[in-house]
Structures are given as structure tokens and as C-alpha cells.
Phi, psi and omega in degrees: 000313170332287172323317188282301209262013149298335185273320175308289180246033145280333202293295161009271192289314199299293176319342172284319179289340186276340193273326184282318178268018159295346211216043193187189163235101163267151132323125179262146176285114198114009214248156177236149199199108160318171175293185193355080219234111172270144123352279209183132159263141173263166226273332213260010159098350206278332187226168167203157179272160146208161201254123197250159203310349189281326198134318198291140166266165177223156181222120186234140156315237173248311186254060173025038194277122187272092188297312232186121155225146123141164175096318189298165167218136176207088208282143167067210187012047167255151183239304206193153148231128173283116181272071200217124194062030190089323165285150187258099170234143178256130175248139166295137144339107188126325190094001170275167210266089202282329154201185190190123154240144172237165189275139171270187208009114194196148176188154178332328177288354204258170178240149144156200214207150187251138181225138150247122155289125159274058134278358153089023165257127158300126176224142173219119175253117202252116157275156177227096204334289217312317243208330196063164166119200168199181179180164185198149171242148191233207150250003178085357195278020190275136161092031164092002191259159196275141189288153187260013198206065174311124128113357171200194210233165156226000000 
């Protein structure tokens, strides 16, 4: 019965995942991005992250509408933000950390990807090898709306 119904929602979730990145723009895991740098365009063009010269990422609309940031702002002394294990880190020049979100229960085993949908949602969809299941986290932006949860995921 375990076995079965592990199979149920990986099959499941891999069918939630392929549909959402028929429809969406991933991140590839390892990839970095300059300052005033776009991120990710979602497929239908309507939304894009950038990573802008403050520090700050941002997820902007059509109408240059800022949805999802976030958060730090620091002019100048910047080097990069990193997509690398599933984690989002932005670094100052020197290599310290300016900010960081990590996804939770996430570990070298897990699979999964960071996407903008185009429904203007950030999402990062995690299988989780060790434990079976899934879970995903967002920025709350689907269908364009501004997130209540500035500087971190729900």
C-alpha cells in the first residue's frame, strides 16, 4: 500500500510539474545573474524576475508593476545572485551574503526547480527523493497580484 501510494504522488506531482513548465520559464540550478540582469521571462512574456543593480530581485508585470521583491536595497558593491541547490543567494562584492532564501526540507537528494508561470507566479517545485512526496513554495503572485510576503516565499 506504501509503495503504491508513493508511486501515486510521484506520478501525480511529476504531472503537476510538467504542466506548470509547459507553461512557465525555469531557472536551470547553478545559474547566476548580474546586476540589472533579467532572471526569467515567463513564456507568454507578461511577467520577468530581474535582478536589479539595488540588489534587490524583483518579479515586474507588463506594466513595470513590481509584484514580489526581495527586499534588501544597496547601491553599488555587488557581485551576483545565485541559484545554486535549490537556494536564491544575492552577494556583495567580497562574497558576503546579502540576503538568502532557502527552500525547506530540501537536501542533495531532492529534485526539483525554480519556474515563473505565466500566471506571474514564482514557484519552486521540490520532489523529495528521501521521504517520497512534495511541497512548493511561491511568491503568492498568481494571476498578477502583488504579494503580501515581500523578502520571502509561502
Amino acid at each position: 500500500m506504501k509503495k503504491t501510494l508513493f508511486v501515486l504522488v510521484l506520478t501525480f506531482t511529476t504531472f503537476v510539474a510538467r504542466n506548470a513548465l509547459a507553461q512557465s520559464k525555469q531557472i536551470v540550478n547553478g545559474t547566476a545573474f548580474y546586476p540589472n540582469q533579467v532572471c526569467a521571462k515567463s513564456n507568454n512574456g507578461l511577467y520577468r524576475l530581474v535582478y536589479q543593480g539595488d540588489g534587490n530581485l524583483v518579479l515586474y508585470n507588463s506594466a513595470n508593476v513590481g509584484l514580489w521583491a526581495s527586499g534588501p536595497l544597496q547601491n553599488g558593491n555587488l557581485s551576483s545572485c545565485d541559484f545554486a541547490y535549490f537556494n536564491i543567494v544575492i552577494h556583495r562584492n567580497g562574497g558576503s551574503v546579502l540576503w538568502s532564501y532557502s527552500p525547506p526540507q530540501h537536501d542533495a537528494t531532492t529534485a526539483g526547480s525554480w519556474v515563473l508561470q505565466d500566471d506571474g507566479n514564482f514557484v519552486f517545485y521540490a520532489v523529495l527523493n528521501y521521504a517520497g512526496g512534495s511541497y512548493s513554495v511561491s511568491t503568492g503572485t498568481q494571476g498578477g497580484k502583488k504579494s503580501g510576503n515581500f523578502g520571502t516565499f509561502k
